[in-house]
Backbone as CSV, one residue per row, in Angstrom:
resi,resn,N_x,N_y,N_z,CA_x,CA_y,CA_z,C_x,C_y,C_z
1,UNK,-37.661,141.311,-29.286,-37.075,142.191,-28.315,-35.624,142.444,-28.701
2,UNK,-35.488,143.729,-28.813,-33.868,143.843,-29.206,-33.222,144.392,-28.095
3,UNK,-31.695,143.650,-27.750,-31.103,144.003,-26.905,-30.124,145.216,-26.760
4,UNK,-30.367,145.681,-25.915,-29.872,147.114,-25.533,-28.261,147.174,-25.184
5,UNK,-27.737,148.116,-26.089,-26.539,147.721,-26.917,-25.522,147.794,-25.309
6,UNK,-26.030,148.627,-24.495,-24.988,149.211,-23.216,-25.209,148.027,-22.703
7,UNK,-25.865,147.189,-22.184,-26.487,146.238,-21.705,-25.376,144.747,-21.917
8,UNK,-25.575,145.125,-23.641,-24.435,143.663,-23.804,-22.607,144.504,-23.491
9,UNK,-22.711,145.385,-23.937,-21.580,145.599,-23.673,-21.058,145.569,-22.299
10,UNK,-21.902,145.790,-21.244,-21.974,145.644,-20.062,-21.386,144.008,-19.650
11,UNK,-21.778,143.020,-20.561,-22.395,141.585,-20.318,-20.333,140.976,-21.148
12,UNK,-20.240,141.991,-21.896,-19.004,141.685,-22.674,-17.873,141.829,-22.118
13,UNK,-18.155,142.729,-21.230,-16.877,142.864,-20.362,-16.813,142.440,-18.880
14,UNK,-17.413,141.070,-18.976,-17.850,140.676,-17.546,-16.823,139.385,-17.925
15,UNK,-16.834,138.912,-18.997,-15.917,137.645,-19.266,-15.074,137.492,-20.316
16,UNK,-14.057,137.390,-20.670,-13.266,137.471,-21.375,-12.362,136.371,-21.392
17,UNK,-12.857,135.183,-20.631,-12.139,133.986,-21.250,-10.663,134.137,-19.507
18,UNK,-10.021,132.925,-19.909,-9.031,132.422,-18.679,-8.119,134.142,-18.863
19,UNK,-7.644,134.274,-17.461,-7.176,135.146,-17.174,-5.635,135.258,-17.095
20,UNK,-6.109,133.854,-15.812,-4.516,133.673,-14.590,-3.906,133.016,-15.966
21,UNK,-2.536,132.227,-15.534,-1.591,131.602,-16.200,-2.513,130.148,-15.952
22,UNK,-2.803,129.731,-14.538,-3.041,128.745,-13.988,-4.803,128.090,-15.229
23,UNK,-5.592,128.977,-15.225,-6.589,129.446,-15.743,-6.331,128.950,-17.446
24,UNK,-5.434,129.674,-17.744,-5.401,129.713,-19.658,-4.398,128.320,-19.917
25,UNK,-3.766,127.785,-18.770,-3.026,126.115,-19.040,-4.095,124.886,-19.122
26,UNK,-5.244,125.631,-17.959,-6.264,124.492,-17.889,-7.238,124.564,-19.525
27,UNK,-7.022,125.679,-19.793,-8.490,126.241,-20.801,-7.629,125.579,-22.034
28,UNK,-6.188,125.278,-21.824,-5.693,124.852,-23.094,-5.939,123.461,-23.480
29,UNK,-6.117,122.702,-22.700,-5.916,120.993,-22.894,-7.733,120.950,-22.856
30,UNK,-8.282,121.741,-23.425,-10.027,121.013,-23.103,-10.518,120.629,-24.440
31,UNK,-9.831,121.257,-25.358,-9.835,120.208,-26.919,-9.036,119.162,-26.746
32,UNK,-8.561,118.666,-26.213,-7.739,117.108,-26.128,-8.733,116.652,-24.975
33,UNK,-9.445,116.939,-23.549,-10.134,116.623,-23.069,-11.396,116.474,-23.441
34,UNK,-12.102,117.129,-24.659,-13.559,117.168,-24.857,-13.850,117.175,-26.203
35,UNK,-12.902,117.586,-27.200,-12.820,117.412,-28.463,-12.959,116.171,-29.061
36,UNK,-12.872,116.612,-30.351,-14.196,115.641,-31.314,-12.962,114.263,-31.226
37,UNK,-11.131,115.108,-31.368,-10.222,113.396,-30.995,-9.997,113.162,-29.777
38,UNK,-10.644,113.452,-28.517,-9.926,113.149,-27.419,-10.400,111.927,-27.102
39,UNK,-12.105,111.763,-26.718,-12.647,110.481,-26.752,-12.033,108.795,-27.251
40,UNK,-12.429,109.261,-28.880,-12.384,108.100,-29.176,-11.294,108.227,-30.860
41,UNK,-9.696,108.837,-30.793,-9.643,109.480,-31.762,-9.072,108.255,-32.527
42,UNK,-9.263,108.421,-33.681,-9.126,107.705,-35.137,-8.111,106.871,-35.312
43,UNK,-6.961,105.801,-34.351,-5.969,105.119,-34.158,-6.526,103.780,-35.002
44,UNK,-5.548,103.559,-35.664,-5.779,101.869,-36.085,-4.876,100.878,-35.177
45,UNK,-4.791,99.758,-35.319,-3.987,98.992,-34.195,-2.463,99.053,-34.600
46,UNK,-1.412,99.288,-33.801,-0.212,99.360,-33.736,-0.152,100.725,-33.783
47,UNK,-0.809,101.848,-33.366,-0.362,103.276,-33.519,-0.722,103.176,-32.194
48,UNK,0.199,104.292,-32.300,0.437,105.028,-29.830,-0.414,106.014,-29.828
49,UNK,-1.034,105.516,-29.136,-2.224,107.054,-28.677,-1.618,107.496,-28.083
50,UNK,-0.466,107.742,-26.816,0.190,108.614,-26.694,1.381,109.611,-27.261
51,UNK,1.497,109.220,-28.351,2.104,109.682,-29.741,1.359,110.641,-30.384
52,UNK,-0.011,110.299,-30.789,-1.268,110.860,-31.147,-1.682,112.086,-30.535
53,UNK,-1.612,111.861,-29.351,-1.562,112.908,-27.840,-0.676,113.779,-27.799
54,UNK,0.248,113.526,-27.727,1.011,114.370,-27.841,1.213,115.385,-29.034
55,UNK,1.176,115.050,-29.905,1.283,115.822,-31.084,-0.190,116.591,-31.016
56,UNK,-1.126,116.169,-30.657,-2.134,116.913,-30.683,-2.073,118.173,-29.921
57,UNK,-1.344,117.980,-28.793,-1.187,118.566,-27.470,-0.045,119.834,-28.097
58,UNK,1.166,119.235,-28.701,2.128,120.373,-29.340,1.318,121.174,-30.215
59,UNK,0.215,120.601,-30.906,-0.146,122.074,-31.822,-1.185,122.542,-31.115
60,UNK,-1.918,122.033,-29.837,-2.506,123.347,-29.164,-1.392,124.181,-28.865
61,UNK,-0.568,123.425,-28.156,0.070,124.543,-27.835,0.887,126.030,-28.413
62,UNK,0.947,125.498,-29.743,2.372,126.190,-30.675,0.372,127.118,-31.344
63,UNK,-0.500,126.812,-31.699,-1.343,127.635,-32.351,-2.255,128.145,-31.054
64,UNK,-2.477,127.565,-29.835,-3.237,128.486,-29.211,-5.087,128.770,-29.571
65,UNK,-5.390,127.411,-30.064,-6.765,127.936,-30.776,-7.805,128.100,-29.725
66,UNK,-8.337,129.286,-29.884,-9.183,129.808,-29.124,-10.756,129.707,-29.778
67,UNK,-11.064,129.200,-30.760,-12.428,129.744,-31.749,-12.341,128.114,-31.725
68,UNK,-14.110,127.663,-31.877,-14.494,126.586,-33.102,-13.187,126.184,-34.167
69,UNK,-13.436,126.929,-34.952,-12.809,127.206,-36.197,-11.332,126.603,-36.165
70,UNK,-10.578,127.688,-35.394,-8.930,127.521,-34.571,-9.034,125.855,-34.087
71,UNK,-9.872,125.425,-33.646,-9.597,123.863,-32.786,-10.520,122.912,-34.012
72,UNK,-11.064,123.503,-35.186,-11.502,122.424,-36.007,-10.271,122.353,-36.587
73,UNK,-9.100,123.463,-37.274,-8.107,123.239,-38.438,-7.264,122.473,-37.612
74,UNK,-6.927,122.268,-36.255,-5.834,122.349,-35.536,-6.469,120.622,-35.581
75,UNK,-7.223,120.528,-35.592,-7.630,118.445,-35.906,-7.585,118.329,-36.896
76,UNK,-7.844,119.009,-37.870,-7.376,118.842,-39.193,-5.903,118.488,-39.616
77,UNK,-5.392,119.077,-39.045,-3.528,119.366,-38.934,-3.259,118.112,-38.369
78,UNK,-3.789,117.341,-37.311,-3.739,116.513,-36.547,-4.128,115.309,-37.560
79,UNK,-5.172,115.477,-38.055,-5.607,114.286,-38.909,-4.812,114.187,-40.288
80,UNK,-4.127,114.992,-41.010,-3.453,114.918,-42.060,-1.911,114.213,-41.767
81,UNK,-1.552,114.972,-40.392,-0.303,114.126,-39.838,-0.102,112.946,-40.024
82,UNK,-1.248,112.300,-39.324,-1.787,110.887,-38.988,-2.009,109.899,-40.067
83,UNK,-2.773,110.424,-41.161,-2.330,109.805,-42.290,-1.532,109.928,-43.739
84,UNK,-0.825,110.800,-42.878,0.710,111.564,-43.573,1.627,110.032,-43.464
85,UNK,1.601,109.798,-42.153,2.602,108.676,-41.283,1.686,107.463,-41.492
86,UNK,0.569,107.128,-41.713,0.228,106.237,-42.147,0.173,105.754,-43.758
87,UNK,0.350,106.389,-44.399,0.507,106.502,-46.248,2.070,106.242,-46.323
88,UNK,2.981,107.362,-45.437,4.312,106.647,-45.286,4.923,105.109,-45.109
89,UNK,3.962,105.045,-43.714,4.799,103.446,-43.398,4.086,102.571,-44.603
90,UNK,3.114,102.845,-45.141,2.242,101.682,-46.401,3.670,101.426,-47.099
91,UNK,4.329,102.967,-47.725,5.252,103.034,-49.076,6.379,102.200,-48.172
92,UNK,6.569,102.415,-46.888,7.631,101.470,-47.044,7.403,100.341,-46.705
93,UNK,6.401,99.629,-46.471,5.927,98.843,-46.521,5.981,98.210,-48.027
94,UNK,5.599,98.603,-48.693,5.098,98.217,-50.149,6.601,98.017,-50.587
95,UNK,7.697,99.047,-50.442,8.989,99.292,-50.737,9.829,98.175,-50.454
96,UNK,9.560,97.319,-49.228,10.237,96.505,-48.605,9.433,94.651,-49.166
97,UNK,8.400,94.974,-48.830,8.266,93.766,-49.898,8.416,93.174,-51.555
98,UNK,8.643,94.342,-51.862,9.613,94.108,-53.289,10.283,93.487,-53.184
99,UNK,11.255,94.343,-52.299,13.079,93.860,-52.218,13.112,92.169,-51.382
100,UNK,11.712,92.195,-50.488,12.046,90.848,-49.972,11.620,89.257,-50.884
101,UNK,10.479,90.120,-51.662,10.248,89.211,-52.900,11.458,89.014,-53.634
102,UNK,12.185,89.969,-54.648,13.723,90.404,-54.892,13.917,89.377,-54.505
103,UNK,14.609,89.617,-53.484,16.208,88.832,-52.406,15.079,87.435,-52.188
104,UNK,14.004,86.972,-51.937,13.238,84.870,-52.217,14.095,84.600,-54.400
105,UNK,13.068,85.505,-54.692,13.681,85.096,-56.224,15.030,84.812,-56.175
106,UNK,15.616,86.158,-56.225,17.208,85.223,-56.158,18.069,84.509,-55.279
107,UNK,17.810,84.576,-54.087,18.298,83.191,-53.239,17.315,81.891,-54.054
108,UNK,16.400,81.865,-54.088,15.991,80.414,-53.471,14.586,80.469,-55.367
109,UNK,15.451,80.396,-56.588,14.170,80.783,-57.717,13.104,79.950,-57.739
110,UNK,13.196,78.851,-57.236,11.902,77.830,-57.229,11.662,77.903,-55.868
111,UNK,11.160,78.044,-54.944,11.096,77.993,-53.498,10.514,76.793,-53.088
112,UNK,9.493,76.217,-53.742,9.231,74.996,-53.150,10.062,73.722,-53.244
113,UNK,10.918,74.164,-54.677,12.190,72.818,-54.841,12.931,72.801,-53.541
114,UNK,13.346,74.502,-53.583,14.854,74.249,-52.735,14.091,74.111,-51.191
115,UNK,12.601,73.728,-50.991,12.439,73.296,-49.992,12.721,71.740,-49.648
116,UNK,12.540,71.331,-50.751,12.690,69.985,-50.909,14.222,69.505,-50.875
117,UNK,14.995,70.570,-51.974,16.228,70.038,-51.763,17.207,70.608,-50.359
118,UNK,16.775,71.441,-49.349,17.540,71.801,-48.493,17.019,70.735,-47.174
119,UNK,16.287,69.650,-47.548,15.572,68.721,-46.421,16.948,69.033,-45.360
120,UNK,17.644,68.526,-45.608,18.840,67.893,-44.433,19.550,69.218,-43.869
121,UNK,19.531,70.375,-44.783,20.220,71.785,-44.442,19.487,72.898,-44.005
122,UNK,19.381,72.899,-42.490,18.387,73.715,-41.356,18.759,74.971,-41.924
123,UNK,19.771,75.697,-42.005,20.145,76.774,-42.121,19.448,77.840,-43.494
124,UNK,19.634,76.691,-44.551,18.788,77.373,-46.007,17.810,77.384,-45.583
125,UNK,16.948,76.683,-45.188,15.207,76.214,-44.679,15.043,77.318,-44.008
126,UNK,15.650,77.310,-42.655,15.491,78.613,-42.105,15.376,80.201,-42.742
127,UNK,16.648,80.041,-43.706,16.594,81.399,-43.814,15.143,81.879,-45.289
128,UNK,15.215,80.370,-45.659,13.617,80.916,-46.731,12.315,81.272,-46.089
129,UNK,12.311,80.143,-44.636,11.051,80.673,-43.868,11.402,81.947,-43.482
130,UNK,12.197,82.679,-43.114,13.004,83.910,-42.413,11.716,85.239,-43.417
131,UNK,12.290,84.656,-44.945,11.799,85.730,-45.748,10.427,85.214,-45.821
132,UNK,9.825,84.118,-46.027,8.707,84.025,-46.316,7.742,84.824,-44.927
133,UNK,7.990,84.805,-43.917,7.602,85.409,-42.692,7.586,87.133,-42.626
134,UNK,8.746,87.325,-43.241,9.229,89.132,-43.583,7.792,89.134,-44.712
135,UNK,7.986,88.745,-45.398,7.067,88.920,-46.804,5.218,88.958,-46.113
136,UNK,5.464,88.392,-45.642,3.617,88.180,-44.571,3.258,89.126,-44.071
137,UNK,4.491,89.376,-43.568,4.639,91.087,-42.191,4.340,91.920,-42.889
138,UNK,4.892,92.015,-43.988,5.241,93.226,-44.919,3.882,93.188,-45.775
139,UNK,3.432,92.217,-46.256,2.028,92.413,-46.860,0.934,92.717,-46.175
140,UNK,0.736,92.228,-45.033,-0.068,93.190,-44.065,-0.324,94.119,-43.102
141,UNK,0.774,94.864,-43.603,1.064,96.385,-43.212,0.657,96.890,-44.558
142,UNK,0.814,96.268,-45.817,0.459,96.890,-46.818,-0.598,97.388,-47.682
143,UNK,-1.593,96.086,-47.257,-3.088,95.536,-47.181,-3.529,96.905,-47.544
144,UNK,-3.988,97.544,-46.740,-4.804,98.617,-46.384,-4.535,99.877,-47.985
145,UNK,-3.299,99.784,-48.427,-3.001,100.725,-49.845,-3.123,100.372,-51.218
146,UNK,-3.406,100.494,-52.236,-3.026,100.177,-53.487,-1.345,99.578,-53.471
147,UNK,-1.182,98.873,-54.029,0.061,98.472,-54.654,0.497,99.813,-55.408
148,UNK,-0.141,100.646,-56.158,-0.086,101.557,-57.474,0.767,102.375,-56.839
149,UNK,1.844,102.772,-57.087,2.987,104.385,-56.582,2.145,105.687,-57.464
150,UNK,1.839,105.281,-58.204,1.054,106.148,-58.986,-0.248,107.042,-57.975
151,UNK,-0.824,106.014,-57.546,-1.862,106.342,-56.581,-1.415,106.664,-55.493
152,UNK,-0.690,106.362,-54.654,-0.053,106.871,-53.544,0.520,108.330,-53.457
153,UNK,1.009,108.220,-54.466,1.894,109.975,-54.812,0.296,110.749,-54.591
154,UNK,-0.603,110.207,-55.168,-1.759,111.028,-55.626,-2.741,110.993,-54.423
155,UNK,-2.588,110.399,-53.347,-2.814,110.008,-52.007,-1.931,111.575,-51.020
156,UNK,-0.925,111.048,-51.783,-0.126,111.638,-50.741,-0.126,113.464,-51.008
157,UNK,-0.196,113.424,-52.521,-0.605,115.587,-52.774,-1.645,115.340,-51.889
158,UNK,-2.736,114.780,-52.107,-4.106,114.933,-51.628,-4.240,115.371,-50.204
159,UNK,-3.473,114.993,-49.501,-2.622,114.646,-47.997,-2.921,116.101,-47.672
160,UNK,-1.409,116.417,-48.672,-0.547,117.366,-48.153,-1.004,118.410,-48.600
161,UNK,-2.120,118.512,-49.418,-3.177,119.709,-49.490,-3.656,120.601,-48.972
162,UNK,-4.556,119.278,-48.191,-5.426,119.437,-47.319,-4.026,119.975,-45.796
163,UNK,-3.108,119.525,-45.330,-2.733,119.913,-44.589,-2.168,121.201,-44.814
164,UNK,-1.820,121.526,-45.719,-0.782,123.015,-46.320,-2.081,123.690,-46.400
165,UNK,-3.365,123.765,-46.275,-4.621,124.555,-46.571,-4.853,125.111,-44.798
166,UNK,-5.014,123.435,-43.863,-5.433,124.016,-42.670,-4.210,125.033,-42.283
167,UNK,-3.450,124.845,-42.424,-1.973,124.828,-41.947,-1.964,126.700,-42.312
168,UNK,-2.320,127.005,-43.669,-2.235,128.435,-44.001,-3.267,128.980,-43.883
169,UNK,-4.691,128.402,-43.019,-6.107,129.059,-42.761,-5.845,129.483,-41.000
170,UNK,-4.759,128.047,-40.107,-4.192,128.641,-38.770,-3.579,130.273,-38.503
171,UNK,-2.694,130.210,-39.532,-1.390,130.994,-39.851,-2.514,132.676,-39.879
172,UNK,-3.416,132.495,-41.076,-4.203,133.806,-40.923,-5.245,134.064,-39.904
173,UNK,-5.453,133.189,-39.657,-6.469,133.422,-38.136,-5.651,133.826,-37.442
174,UNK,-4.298,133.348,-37.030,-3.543,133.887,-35.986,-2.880,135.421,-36.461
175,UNK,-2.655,135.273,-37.932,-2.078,136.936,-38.230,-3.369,137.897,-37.746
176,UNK,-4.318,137.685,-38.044,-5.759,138.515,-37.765,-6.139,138.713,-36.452
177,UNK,-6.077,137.933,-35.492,-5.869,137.922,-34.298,-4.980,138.543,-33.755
178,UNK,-3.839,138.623,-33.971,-2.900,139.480,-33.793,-2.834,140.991,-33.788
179,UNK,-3.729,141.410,-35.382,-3.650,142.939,-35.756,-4.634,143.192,-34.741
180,UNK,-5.380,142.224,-34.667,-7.147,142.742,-33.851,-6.287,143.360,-32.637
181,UNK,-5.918,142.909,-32.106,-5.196,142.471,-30.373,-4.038,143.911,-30.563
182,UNK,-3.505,144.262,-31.788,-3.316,145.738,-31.305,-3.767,147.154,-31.981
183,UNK,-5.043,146.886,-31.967,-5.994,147.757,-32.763,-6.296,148.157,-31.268
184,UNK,-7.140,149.652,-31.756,-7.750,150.353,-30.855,-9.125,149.887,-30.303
185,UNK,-10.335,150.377,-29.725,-11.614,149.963,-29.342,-12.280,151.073,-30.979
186,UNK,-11.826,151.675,-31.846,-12.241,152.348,-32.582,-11.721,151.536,-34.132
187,UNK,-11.172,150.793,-34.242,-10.387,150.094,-35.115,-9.146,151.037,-35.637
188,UNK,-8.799,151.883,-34.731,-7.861,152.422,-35.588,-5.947,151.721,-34.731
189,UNK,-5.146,151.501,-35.224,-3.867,151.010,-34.860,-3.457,151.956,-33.083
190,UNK,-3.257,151.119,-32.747,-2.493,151.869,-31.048,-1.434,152.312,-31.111
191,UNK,-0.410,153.425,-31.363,0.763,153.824,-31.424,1.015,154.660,-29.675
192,UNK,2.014,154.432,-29.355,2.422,154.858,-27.876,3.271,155.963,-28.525
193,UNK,3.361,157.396,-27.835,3.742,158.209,-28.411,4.628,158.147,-26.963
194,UNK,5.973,159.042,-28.271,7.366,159.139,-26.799,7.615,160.667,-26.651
195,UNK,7.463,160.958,-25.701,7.843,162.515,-24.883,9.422,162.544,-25.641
């Protein structure tokens, strides 16, 4: 059965999506309410889901995605962020346990001697457990990356690829959207003519 073209067009102009202001604020937050990250989105422990939220929430807002498509790149954007800032804190992570390895070597080059020889002096003792404790912290924040800078850099294009891709697939959906929105019902451009 084929449908009768007046019929849908009839059916097309019956809905056209939120109207009011009140209407298109609610219609905005229903990918953070129902979307594929709102549930249960992709946080490891020590990250703020309201951090997460929010940023999710700024690029509905700043892109406006109205399509599938528009609210898949716009998690995309969201998910590259996320482990934009997670590949970050690794490097400095990784960055900082060098220097704290560094700074054990040269304070303290045998560490188990000068445990022995600082018996009576709280203060050295202290400050080797100080680093040996930094060094723990710092290795398991690090856990999760290669040691390799090599690989990380190559982590990190990979990243920023994929985000500079969704990022310029938003950008033309929204330029296209745009021309559509002042095109005619004939496709031809709307010009307002002046008396």
């Amino acid at each position: 059965m084929v449908a009768d073209p007046e019929i849908c067009r009839a059916n097309g102009k019956k809905s056209r999506g939120p109207v009011t202001q009140r209407g298109k604020s609610i219609a905005s937050g229903n990918s953070t309410r129902h979307g594929l990250l709102s549930i249960n989105p992709p946080l490891v422990m020590g990250e703020d889901l309201e951090v997460f939220q929010g940023f999710v929430q700024s690029l509905i807002d700043e892109y406006q995605p109205t399509t599938a498509t528009e609210k898949l790149l716009v998690q995309q954007v969201a998910m590259g962020w996320l482990k934009l800032n997670r590949l970050w804190q690794a490097e400095a992570a990784i960055a900082n346990l060098a220097i704290l390895r560094a700074e054990m070597n040269f304070k303290f080059p045998d560490a188990l001697q000068s445990l022995m020889d600082l018996g009576s002096d709280r203060t050295g003792g202290m400050e080797l457990k100080n680093l040996q404790a930094q060094i723990r912290q710092e290795e398991q924040k690090s856990l999760a990356l290669p040691q390799d800078t090599d690989k990380l850099a190559r982590y990190e294009r990979h990243i920023l690829k994929g985000l500079n891709q969704a990022l310029e697939n938003l950008a033309t959906i929204r330029q296209q959207r745009q021309n559509q929105d002042s095109m005619g019902s004939y496709g031809y451009k709307t010009v307002q003519l002046v008396k």
